[in-house]
N, C-alpha and C positions, 0 to 999 in steps of 0.2 A: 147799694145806691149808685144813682150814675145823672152825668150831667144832662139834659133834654136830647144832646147830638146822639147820646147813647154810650159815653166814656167812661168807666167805672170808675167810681169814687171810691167806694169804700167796701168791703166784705165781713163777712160775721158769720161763723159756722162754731154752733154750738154740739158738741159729742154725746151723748149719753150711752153706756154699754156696760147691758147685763153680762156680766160674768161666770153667773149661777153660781154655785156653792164653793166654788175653790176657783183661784187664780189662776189661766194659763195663757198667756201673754196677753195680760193685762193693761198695759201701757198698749205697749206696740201695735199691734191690731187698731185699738181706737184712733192709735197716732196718724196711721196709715193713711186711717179715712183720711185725714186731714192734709197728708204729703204728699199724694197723688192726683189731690184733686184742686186744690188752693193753686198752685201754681201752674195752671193751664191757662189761667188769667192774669193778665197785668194790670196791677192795682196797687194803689201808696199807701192805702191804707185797709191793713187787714187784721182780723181780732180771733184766736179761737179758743173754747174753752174743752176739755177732753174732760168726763167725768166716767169713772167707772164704779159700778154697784155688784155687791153681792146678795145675791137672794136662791131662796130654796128650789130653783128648777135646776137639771144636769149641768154639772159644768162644761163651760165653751173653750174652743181651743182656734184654731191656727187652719184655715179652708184657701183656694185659690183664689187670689182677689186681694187676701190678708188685711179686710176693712176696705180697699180702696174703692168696688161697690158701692159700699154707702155712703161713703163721703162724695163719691162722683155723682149720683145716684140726686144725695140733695141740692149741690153746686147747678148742677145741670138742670135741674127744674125750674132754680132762683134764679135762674140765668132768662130760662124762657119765659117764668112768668113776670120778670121786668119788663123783657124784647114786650109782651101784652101791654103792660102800664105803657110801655114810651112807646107804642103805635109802632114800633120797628118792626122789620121780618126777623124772625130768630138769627138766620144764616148771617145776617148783615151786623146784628149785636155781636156773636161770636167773632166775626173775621175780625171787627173791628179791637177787639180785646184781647185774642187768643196770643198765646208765647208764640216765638218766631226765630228760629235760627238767631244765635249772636248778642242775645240778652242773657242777662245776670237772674240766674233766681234769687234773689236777699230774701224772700222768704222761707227758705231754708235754712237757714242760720239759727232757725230756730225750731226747727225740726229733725234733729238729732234722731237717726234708728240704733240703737246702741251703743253710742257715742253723742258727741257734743255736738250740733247743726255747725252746719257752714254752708255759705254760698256759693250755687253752682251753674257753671256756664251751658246755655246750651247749646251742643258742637255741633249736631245734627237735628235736624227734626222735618219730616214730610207731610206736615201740616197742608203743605199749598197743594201740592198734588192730590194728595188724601180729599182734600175737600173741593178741590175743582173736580175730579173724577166721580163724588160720589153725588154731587149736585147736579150731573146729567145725565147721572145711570136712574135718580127718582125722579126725574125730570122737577126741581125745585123749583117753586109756586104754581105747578100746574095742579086746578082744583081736580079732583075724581070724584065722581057719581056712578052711583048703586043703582040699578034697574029696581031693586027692592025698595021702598019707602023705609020700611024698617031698618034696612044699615046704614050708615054713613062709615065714608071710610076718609081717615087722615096721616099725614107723613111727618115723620118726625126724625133728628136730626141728632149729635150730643158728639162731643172731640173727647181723647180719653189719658191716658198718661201713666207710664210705669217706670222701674226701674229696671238695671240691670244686675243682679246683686247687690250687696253691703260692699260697698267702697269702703277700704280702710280697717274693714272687717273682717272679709272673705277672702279666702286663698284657692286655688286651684294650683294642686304636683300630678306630674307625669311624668313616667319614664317608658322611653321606647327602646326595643334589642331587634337589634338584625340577627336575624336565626343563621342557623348553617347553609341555608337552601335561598339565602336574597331576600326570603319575606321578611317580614318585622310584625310584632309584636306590640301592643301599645295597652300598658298597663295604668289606667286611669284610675282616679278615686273617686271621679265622677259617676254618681249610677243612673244609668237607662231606665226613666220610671214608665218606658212607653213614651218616651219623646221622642226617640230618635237620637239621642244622645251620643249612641253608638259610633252611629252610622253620620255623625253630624265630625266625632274624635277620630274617625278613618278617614273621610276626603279630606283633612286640614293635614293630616299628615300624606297619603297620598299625594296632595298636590304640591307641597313641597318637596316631596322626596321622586315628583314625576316616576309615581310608580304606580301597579295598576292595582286598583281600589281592594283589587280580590287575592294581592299578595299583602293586605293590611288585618290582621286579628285586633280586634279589641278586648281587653277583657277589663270589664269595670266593678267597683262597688264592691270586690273583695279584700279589706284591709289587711289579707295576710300576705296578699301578692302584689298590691299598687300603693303608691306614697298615699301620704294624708290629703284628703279631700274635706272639704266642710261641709260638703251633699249637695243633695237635689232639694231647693228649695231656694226662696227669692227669687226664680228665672233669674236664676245665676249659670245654668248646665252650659249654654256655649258659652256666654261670656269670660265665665271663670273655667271651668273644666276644663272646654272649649279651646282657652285661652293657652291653660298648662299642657294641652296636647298641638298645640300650633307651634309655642317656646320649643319643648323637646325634639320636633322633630326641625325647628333649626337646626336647633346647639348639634345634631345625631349628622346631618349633612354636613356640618363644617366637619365632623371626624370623619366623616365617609370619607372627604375630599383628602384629610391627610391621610388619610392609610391608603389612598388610590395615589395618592403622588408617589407616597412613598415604592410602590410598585412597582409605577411604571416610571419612575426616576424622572421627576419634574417636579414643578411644585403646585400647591394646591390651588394659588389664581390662575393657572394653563388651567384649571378643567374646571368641568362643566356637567349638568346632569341631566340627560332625556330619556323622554318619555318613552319604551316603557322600564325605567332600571337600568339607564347606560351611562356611563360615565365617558366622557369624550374630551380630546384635548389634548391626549397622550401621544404614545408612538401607534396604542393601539386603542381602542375601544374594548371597555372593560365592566360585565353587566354587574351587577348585586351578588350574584349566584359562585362567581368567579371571586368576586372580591372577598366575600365570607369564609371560600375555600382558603384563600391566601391567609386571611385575621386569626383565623380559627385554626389552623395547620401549627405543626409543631417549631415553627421558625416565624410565628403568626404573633403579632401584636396583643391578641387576645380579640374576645368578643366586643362589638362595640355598642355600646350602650351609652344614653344620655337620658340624665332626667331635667326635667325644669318647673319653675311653679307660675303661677301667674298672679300678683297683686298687683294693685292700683289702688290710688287716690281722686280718680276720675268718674264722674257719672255719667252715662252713657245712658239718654232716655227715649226707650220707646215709645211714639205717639202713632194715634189711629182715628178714624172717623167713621161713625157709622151712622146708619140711612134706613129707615123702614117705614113701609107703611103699612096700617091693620084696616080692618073693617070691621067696624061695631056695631052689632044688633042691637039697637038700642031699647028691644021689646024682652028679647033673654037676658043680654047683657054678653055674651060670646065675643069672643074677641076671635079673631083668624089674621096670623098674621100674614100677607099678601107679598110681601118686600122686604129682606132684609142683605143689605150690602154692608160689607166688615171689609174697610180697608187701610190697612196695617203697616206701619212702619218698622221695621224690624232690622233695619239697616242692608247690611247686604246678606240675603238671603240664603243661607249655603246649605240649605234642600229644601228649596224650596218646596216642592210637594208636600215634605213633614212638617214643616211651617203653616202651613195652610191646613194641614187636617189639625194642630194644633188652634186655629181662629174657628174653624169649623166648632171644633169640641169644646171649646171654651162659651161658644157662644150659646150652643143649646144647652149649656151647661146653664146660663144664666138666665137664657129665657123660663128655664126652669123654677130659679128661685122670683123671677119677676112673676112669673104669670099662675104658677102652680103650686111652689114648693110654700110648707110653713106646718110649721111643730104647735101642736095644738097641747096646754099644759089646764089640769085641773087646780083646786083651789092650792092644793099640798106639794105642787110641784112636778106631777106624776104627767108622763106623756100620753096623750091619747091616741097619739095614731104613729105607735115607734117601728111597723110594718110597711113595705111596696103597697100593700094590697091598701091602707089609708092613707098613707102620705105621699100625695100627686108628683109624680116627676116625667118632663115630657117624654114622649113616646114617638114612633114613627111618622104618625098625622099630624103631628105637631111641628113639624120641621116648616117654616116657611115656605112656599108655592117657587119664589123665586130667590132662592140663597145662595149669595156670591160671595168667595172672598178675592180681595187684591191686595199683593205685597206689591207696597211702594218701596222703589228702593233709594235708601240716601247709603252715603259711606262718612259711618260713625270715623273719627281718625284713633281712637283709643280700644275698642272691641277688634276681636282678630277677623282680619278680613273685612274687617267696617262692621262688623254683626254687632245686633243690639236683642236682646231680647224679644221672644215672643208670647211664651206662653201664659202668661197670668191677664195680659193688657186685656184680652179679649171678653174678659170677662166683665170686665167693668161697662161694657156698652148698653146691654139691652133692657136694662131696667129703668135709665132718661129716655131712651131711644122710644120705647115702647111706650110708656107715658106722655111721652110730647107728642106722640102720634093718635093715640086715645083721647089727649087733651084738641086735635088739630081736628079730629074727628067729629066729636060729641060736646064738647067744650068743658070737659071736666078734667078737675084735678085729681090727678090719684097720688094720694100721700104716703100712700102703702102697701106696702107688697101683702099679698100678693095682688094680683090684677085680676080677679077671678071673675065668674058672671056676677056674683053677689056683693061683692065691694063696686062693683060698676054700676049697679041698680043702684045700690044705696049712693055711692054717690050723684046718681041722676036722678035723685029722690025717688024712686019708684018702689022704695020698703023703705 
């Protein structure tokens, strides 16, 4: 509900989630929807109910998104088909309500992910950028017209919101060894599931240690040779993993510095470390290569090695805004989408390239389950189409005409290096996004995924 200026009153999201035959995070998942998406809005008064069922189809488990999708998914419709009731533009309902650097979530206090809720500040957030950039890249309220009579085509809009890990929960160890030869070594417990993980735990040590990226090994995700890690999951990897390979390769410079003082007989504030592996400040200049000679030699301190872990009690929340427009055959029912801009707040960005092919994949990932994907079950439970060849998932032609993504940068002060998460947020976008634009198009509501030609018919009565 909201006041006529368009100021949100009150909110009410109710859960329901099949489980199928066995429990696997039962809670959490449905919680999700509701913790990632309720607090993107400022409101005094909010209600929500999480119900979870078991019945005879597969049992469900744990995907990217982890609920947040559908709770954003619903949030974000309710949002636009109010902006309808109160004669508002969407863009101008959202600005006016959306979270903003410097406010309290108190609706998390009651939102506990394995643990008790509490409320959390938000330290960062690129909301203003985000949505001033993505309102002149659709060009926001200019109408578009179809040479065809049959399409109509519409733009549609949706802000998104994640975490960075389990605050409180999560742990991220690292330890790093300077070899005999100057390089190092960076034993994470963090694993590279294809994020860039890797290569995200070498420039944080790299650029601390001003040494050159390609004298950096990582080696992650084998718990017989790296500290404990809690894994890859929750876009927790830079945050947390992240985090425990940025600590380590502190704590590993401050030994650099005393074993180089001890050296060159001075102490360890006279020096200094440049880029690529030099230590400076002495009588002499003194690289990695020379100093492991020294640690390592039989009148040598020993090898120097540091580990560190990374916890917190801080939330660090990524937010994003996304922009597209489709064109609807209103005689097939074809959707094509025409425009899709993803632009992401991720904090400070630290490759950014892998960041961005991470908003990339996330996104066709969801345009997927918006427009294509859906498990089809007979009376008994049984899937009908548990194959590629029946179950729609997009493909090359399916990629948007014009698909951008932009990292907004803010600087998180609790993530390493200001970094906030990336990979999960993206997925939450194109399922509002893509509905508010079919709805801006055609004038229909679509309640349900998928977006197909025939959910479109039917919703424009034409079967």
């Amino acid at each position: 509900g909201a006041k006529k200026d368009g100021k949100l009153t009150a909110m009410q999201m109710n859960v329901e989630s099949n489980q199928g035959a066995y429990g696997a995070h039962t809670l959490t998942v449905p919680m999700n929807g509701v913790s990632k998406s309720l607090p993107l809005f400022l409101c005094d008064n909010v209600w929500f109910d999480v119900t979870s069922y078991y019945t005879n189809i597969p049992a469900t488990g744990a995907y990217q998104g982890y609920g947040a999708p559908k709770g954003n998914y619903a949030l974000q419709m309710a949002i636009k088909e109010l902006a309808v009731e109160l004669g508002m533009d969407h863009y101008d309902l959202v600005e006016k309500n959306r979270v903003r650097k410097g406010v309290m979530l108190e609706i998390l206090r009651c939102l506990g992910e394995g643990r008790e809720g509490s409320p959390a500040p938000v330290d960062s957030c690129g909301l203003d950028e985000a949505l001033e950039k993505g309102t002149k890249l659709i060009e926001w309220g200019k109408k578009e017209e179809s040479a065809d009579p049959d399409v109509k085509i519409g733009k549609g809009m949706c802000i998104l919101q994640q975490g960075s890990g389990l605050p409180g929960l999560d742990q991220g160890n690292c330890t790093v060894k300077m070899l005999g030869d100057g390089t190092f070594v960076v034993q994470s417990g963090g694993a590279d599931l294809g994020t860039g993980l890797d290569t995200v735990s070498a420039k944080m040590v790299a650029e601390i240690l001003k040494a050159d990226i390609a004298n950096v090994t990582v080696q992650s995700g084998d718990t017989d040779a790296a500290p404990f890690d809690t894994g890859a999951y929750a876009s927790s990897g830079t945050y947390f993993s992240g985090g425990a390979s940025r600590n380590a390769a502190v704590k590993i410079r401050e030994k650099i510095l005393i074993e180089a003082a001890a050296v060159l007989e001075t102490t360890p504030e006279k020096l200094d470390i440049e880029f690529p592996g030099v230590i400076v400040g002495g009588r002499e200049n003194l690289d990695f290569a020379k100093l492991a000679w020294h640690t390592q030699g039989g009148e040598g301190s020993g090898q120097i090695v540091a580990t560190a872990s990374f916890t917190t009690e801080e939330f660090s929340f990524p937010y994003g805004a996304h922009f597209a427009q489709v064109a609807v055959n209103v005689r097939t029912g074809k959707v094509k989408i025409q425009k899709y801009y993803a632009l992401q707040d991720c904090g400070t960005p630290i490759n950014p390239e892998y960041a961005k092919g991470q908003v990339f994949g996330g996104v066709l990932k969801s345009i997927g389950h918006a427009m294509y994907e859906e498990m089809l079950f007979d009376e008994k439970g049984r899937c009908l189409n548990p194959d590629l060849r029946s179950y729609g998932v997009p493909m090359i032609g399916d990629i948007p005409d014009d698909f951008r993504v932009e990292l907004v940068e803010t600087d998180d002060p609790h993530g390493p290096f200001g970094a906030k998460s990336i990979s999960e947020i993206s997925v939450n976008g194109a399922a509002p996004v893509l509905a508010n634009a079919i709805h801006d198009a055609c004038g229909v509501w679509m309640r349900k995924w998928p977006f197909s030609p025939e959910n479109i018919l039917r919703a424009l009565g034409e079967i």
